[in-house]
C-alpha positions as CSV (number, residue, x, y, z in Angstrom):
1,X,-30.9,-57.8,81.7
2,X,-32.2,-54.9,79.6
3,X,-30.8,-52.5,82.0
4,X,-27.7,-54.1,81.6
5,X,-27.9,-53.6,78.0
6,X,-28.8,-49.7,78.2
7,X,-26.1,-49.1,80.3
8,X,-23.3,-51.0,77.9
9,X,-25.1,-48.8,74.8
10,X,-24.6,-45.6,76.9
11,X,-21.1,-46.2,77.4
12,X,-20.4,-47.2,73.8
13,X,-22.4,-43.9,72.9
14,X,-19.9,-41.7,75.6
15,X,-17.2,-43.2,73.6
16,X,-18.8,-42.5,70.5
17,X,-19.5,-38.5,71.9
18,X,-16.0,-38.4,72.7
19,X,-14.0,-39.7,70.2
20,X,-16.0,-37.5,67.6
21,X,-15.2,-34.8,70.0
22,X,-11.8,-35.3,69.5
23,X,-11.8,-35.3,65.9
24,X,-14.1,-31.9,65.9
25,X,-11.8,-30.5,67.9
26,X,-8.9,-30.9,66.2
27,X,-9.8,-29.6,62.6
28,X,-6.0,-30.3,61.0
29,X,-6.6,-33.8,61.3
30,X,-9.8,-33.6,59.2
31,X,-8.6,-31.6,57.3
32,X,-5.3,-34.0,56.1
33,X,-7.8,-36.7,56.5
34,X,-10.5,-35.6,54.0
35,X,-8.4,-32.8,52.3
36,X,-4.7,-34.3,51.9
37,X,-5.3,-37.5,49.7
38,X,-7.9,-35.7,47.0
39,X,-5.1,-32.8,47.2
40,X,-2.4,-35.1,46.1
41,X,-4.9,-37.2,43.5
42,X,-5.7,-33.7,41.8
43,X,-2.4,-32.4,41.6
44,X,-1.7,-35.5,40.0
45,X,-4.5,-35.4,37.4
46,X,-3.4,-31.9,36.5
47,X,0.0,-32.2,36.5
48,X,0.8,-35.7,34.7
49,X,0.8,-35.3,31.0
50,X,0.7,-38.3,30.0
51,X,3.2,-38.5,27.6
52,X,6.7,-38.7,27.5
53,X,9.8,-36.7,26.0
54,X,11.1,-37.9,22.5
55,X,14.5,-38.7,22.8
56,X,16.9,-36.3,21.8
57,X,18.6,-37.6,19.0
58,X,21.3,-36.8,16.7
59,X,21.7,-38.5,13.2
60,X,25.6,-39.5,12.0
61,X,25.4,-39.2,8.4
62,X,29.1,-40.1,6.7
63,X,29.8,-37.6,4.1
64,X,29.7,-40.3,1.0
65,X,25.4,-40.6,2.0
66,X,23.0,-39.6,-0.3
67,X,20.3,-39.7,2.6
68,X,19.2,-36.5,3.4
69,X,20.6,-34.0,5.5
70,X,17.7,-32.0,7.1
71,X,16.8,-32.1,10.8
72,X,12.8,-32.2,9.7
73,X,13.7,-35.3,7.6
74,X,14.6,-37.1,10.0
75,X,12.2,-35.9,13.0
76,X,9.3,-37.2,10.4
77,X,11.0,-40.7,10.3
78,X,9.3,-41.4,13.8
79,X,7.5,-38.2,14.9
80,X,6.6,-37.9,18.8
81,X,9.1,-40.2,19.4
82,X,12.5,-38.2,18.7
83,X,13.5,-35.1,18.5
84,X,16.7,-34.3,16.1
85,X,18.7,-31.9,17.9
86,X,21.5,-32.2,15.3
87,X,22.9,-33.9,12.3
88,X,26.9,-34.8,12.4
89,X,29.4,-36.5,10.4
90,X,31.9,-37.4,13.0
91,X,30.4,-40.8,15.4
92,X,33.2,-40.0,17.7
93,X,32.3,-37.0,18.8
94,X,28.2,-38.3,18.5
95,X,29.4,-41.6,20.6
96,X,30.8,-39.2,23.5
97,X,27.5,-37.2,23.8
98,X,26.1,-39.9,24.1
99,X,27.9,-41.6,26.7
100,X,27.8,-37.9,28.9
101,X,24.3,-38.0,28.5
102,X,23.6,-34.8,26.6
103,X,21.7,-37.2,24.0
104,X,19.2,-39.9,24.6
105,X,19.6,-41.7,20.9
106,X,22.7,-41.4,18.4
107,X,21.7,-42.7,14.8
108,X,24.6,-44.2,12.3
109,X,23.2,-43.5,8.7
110,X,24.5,-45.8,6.3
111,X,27.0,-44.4,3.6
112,X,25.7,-45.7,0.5
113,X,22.3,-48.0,1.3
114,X,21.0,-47.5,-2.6
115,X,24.3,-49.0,-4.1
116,X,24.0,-52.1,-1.4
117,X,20.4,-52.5,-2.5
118,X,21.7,-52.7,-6.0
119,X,24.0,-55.1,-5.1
120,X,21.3,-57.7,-3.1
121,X,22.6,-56.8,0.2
122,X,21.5,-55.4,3.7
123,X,22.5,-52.3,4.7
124,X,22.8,-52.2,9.2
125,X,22.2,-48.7,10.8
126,X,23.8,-48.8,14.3
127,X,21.2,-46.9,17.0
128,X,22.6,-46.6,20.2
129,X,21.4,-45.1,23.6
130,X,22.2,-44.8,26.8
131,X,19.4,-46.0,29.0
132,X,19.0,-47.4,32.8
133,X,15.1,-47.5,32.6
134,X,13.9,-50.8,31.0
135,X,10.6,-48.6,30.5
136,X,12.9,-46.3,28.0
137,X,15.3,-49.0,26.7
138,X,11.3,-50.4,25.8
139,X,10.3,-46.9,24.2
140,X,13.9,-46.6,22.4
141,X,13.6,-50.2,20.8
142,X,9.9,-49.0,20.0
143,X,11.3,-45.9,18.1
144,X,13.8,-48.0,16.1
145,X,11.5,-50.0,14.4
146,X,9.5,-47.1,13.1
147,X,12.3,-45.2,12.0
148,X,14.1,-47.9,10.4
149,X,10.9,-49.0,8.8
150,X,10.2,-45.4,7.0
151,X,14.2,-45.1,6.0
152,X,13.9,-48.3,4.1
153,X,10.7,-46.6,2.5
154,X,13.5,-43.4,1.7
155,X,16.2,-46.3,0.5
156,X,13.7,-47.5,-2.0
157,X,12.4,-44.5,-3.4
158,X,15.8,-43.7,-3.9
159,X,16.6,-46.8,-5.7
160,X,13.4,-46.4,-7.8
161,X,15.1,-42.7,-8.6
162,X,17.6,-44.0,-10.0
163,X,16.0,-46.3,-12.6
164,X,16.1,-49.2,-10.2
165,X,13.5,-52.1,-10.9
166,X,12.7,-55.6,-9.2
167,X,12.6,-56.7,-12.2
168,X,14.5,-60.1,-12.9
169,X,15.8,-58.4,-16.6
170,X,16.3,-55.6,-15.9
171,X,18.5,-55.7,-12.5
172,X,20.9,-58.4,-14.9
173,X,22.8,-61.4,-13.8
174,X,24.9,-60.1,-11.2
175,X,21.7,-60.1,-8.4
176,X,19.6,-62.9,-10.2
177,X,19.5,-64.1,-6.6
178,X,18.2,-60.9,-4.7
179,X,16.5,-61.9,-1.4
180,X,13.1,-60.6,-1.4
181,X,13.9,-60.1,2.4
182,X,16.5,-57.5,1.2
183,X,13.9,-55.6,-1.1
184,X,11.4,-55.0,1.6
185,X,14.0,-54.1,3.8
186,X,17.1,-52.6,2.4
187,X,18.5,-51.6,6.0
188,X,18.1,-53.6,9.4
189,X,19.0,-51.7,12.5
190,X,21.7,-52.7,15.0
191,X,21.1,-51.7,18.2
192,X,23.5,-51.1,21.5
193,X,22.6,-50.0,24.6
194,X,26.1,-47.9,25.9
195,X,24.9,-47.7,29.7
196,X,27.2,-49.4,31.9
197,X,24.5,-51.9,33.8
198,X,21.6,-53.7,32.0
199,X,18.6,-52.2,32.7
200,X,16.6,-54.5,34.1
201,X,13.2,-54.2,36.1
202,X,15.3,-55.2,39.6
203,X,18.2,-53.3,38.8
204,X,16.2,-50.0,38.0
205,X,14.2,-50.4,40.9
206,X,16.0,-51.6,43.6
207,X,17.5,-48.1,44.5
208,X,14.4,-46.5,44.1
209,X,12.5,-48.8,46.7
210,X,15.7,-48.2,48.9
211,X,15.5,-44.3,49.2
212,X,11.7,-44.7,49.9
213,X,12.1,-46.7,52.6
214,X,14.8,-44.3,54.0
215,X,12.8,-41.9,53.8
216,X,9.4,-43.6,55.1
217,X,11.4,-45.1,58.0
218,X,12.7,-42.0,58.9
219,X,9.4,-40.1,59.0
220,X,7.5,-42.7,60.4
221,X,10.4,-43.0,63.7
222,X,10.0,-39.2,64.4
223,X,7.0,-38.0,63.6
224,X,5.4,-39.3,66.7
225,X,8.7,-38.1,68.9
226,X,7.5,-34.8,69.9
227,X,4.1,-35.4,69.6
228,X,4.3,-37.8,72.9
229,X,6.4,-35.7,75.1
230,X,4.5,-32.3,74.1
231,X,0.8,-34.3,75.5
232,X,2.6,-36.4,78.2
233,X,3.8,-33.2,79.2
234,X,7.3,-34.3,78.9
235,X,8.0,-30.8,78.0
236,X,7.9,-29.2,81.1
237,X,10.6,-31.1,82.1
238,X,12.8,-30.2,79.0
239,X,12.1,-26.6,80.0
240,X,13.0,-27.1,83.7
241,X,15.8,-29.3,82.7
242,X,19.6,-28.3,81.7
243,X,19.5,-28.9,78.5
244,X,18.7,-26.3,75.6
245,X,16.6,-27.0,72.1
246,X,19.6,-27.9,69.8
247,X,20.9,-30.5,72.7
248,X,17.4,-32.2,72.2
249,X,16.6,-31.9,68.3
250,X,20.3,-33.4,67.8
251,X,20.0,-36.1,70.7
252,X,16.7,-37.3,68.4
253,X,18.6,-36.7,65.1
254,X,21.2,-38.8,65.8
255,X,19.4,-41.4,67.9
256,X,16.6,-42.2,64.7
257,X,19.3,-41.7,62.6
258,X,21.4,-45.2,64.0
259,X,17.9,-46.8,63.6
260,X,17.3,-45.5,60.1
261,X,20.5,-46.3,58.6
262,X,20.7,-49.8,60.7
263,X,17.4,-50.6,58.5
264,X,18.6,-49.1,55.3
265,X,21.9,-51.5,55.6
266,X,20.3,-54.5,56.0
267,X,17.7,-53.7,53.3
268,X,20.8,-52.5,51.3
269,X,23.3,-55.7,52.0
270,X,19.7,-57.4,50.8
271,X,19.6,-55.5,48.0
272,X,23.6,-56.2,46.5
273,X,23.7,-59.8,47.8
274,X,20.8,-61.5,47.3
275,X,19.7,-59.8,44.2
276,X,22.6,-59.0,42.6
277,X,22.1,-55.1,42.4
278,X,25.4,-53.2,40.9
279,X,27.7,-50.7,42.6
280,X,29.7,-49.3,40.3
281,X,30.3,-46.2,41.7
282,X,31.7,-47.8,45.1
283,X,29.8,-48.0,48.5
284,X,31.8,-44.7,49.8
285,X,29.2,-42.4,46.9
286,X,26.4,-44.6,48.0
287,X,26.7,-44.3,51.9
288,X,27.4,-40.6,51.0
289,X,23.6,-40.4,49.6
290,X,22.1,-42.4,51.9
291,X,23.5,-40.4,54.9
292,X,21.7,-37.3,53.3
293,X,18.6,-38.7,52.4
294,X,18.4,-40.0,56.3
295,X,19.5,-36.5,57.7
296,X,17.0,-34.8,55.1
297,X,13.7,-37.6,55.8
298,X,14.8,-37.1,59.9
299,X,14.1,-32.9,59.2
300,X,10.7,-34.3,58.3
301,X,9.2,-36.2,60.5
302,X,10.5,-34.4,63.1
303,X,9.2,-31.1,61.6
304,X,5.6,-33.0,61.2
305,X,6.2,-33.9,64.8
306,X,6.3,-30.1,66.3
307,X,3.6,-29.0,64.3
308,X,1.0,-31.8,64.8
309,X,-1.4,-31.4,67.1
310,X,-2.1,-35.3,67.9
311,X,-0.9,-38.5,67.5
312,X,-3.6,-39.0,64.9
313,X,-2.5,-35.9,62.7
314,X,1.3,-36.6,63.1
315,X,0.2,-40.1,61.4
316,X,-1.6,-38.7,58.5
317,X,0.8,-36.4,57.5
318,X,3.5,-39.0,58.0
319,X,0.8,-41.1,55.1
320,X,0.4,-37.9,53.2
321,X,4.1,-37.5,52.6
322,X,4.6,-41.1,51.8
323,X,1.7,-40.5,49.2
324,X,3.0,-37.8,47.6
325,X,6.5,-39.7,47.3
326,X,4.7,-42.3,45.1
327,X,3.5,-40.3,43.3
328,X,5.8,-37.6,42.7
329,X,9.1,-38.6,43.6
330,X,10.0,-40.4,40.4
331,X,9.4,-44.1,42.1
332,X,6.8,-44.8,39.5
333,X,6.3,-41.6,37.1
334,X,9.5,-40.0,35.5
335,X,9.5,-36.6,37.6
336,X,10.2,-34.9,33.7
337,X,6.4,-36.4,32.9
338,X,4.6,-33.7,35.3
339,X,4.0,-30.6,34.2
340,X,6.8,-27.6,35.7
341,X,4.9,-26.3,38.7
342,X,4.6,-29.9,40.2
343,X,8.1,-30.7,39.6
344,X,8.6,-28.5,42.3
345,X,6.4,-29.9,44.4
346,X,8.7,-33.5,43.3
347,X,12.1,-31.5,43.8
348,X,10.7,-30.4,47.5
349,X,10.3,-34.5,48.5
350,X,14.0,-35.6,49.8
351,X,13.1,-38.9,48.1
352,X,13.0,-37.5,44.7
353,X,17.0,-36.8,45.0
354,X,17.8,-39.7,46.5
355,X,16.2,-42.3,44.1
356,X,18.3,-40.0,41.4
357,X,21.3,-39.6,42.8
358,X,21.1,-43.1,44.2
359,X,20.4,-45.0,40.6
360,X,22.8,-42.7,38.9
361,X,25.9,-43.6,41.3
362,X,24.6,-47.6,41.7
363,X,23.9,-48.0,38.0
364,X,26.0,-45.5,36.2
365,X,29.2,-45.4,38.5
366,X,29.1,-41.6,38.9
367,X,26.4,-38.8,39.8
368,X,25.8,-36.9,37.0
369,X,23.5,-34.5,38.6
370,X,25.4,-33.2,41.2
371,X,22.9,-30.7,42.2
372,X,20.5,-32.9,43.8
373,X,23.2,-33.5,46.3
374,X,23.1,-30.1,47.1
375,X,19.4,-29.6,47.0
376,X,19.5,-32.9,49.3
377,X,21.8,-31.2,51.8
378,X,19.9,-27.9,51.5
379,X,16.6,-29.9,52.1
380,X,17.9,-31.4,55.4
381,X,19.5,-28.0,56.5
382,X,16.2,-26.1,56.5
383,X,14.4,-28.8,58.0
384,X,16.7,-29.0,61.0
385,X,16.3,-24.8,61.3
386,X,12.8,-25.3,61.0
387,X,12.4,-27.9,63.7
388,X,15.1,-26.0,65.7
389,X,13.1,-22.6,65.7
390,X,9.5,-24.6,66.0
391,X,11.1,-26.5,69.5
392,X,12.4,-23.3,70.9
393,X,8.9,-21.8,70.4
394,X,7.1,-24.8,72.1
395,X,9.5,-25.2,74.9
396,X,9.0,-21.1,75.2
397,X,5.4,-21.6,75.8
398,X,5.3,-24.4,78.1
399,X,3.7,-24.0,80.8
């Protein structure tokens, strides 16, 4: 009986010996083990700021106004929260900035808010944006209310300027009735949001939770390709065999690449059906993207897969890359709320261009960054010539 036991401990010791043995002698997969996550946490920690960019405003002011006219005015209405990049008189020409996204906020200034105090009435200041991110359309609502709230402070003084009192006598008959609603606030803001779908937490998201599971799909399927037939030996036979590198890399490409997008369509169909998510830019944009965020997360994995040397390492990277997307990509952190030198490291993730591109052409109807369609087809180009050149060196040096 005890000998029974000794022997079974033995056994689970061998196993013990030689699965650490494994690991010892394979240092990249410690190394991505232990070294990968705190990598990405710290390049995290150092590169979020922790706040994010006022919106760049411009303030309307109709040439009858007596409200100021100076940018710093106005940036003190709601400091940290916009930046005034210019002070107009035409809200067409405001309105179509807007709508092109070269502002973030366009503020209507009303003509003559002192007289309409006199009077006992309201003045309205339209604000309008142009926002897809409930987080922003939050923030730009949040920004409103301060503004608003120091103009009416500006309104009164200016009232008070002009020998304005709340006095009953002196105002005279003709605003006896004078809401006190309208004293303490002579101007109430009306807000519009210009962007073409509302932006809602599912509408904002969806997208982005469809490029990362392109992307993760597509890792995950090939990472572990190579890795199998280089230990099984599987190589030799590729060597031995008439078939060259390129036949092989796009025989994989194309074969993970039915599977990928297979996936993707269901989770897309999903997506637009069942929860309603818009299209407005057609699904000929959107297959466009999604073919080049598959092509571009295929490069990947498969370049993880020839430079792995185990199952075990191919994995972690394959973790380590999904990570990194998280984090970096713009699924949960706006990529412009990192600091420059890790916006690289987001711009180098395919995902990062496909849950932009992606949510610009579903919500918006067009993609108004056009060169992260490029940096999406360059990504999956180098990838492929990577892989290409890393195959022909293996199947070189089989043996």
């Amino acid at each position: 009986m005890l000998r029974d036991v000794w022997h079974s401990l033995v056994r689970i010791t061998s196993f013990i010996g030689k699965e650490l043995r494994e690991v010892v002698r394979r240092p990249g997969v410690l190394l991505s083990l232990v070294l990968g996550p705190f990598f990405i946490m710290l390049l995290f920690g150092v590169g979020y700021t922790g706040a994010r960019s006022p919106f760049r405003t411009e303030i309307v002011v109709p040439q009858g106004s007596q409200l100021p006219r100076e940018q710093e005015f106005y940036e003190d209405l709601a400091p940290g929260r916009i930046e005034v990049i210019g002070i107009s008189d035409n809200q067409g020409a405001t309105e179509e900035r807007l709508r092109q996204q070269e502002i973030d906020l366009m503020v209507v200034a009303p003509e003559n808010a002192a007289a309409q105090l006199r009077e006992g009435n309201q003045t309205e200041i339209l604000v309008a944006w142009n926002q897809v991110d409930p987080v922003y359309d939050g923030l730009a609502h949040l920004a409103v209310a301060t503004m608003v709230a120091e103009l009416n402070a500006e309104i009164i003084r200016q009232a008070a300027a002009e020998g304005i009192t709340l006095a009953e006598g002196e105002l005279g008959p003709q605003v006896t009735n004078i809401s006190p609603e309208v004293v303490a606030k002579p101007t109430t803001a009306v807000t519009e949001n210009v962007a073409p779908s509302d932006p809602t937490v599912t509408n904002f998201f969806a997208p982005a939770v469809l490029a990362l599971v392109l992307q993760h799909l597509g890792v995950t399927l090939t990472a572990l390709s190579m890795v199998r037939e280089r230990l099984s030996g599987q190589m030799d036979l590729f060597r031995v065999a008439p078939v060259n590198s390129m036949e092989v890399l796009v025989g994989k490409y194309i074969a993970y690449g039915l599977l990928t997008l297979l996936v993707g369509g269901i989770v897309g169909a999903l997506m637009v059906f069942l929860l309603n998510v818009p299209i407005f830019s057609g699904y000929a944009v959107a297959v466009g993207i999604v073919l080049l965020l598959a092509f571009a997360s295929l490069g990947v994995g498969l370049l993880i897969s020839l430079v792995a040397d185990s199952e075990r390492q191919a994995v972690q990277l394959s973790m380590l890359v999904l990570l990194a997307s998280v984090f970096f990509s713009g699924f949960v952190l706006p990529v412009q709320d990192f600091i420059g030198a890790v916006q690289y490291v987001a711009y180098a993730l395919p995902v990062t261009h496909g849950i932009a591109t992606l949510q610009e052409a579903m919500l918006r109807g067009e993609v108004g960054s056009l060169w992260m369609i490029g940096a999406l087809a360059a990504i999956g180009i180098v990838l492929y010539l990577l892989s290409l050149v890393r195959l022909r060196q293996i199947l070189r040096s089989a043996t």
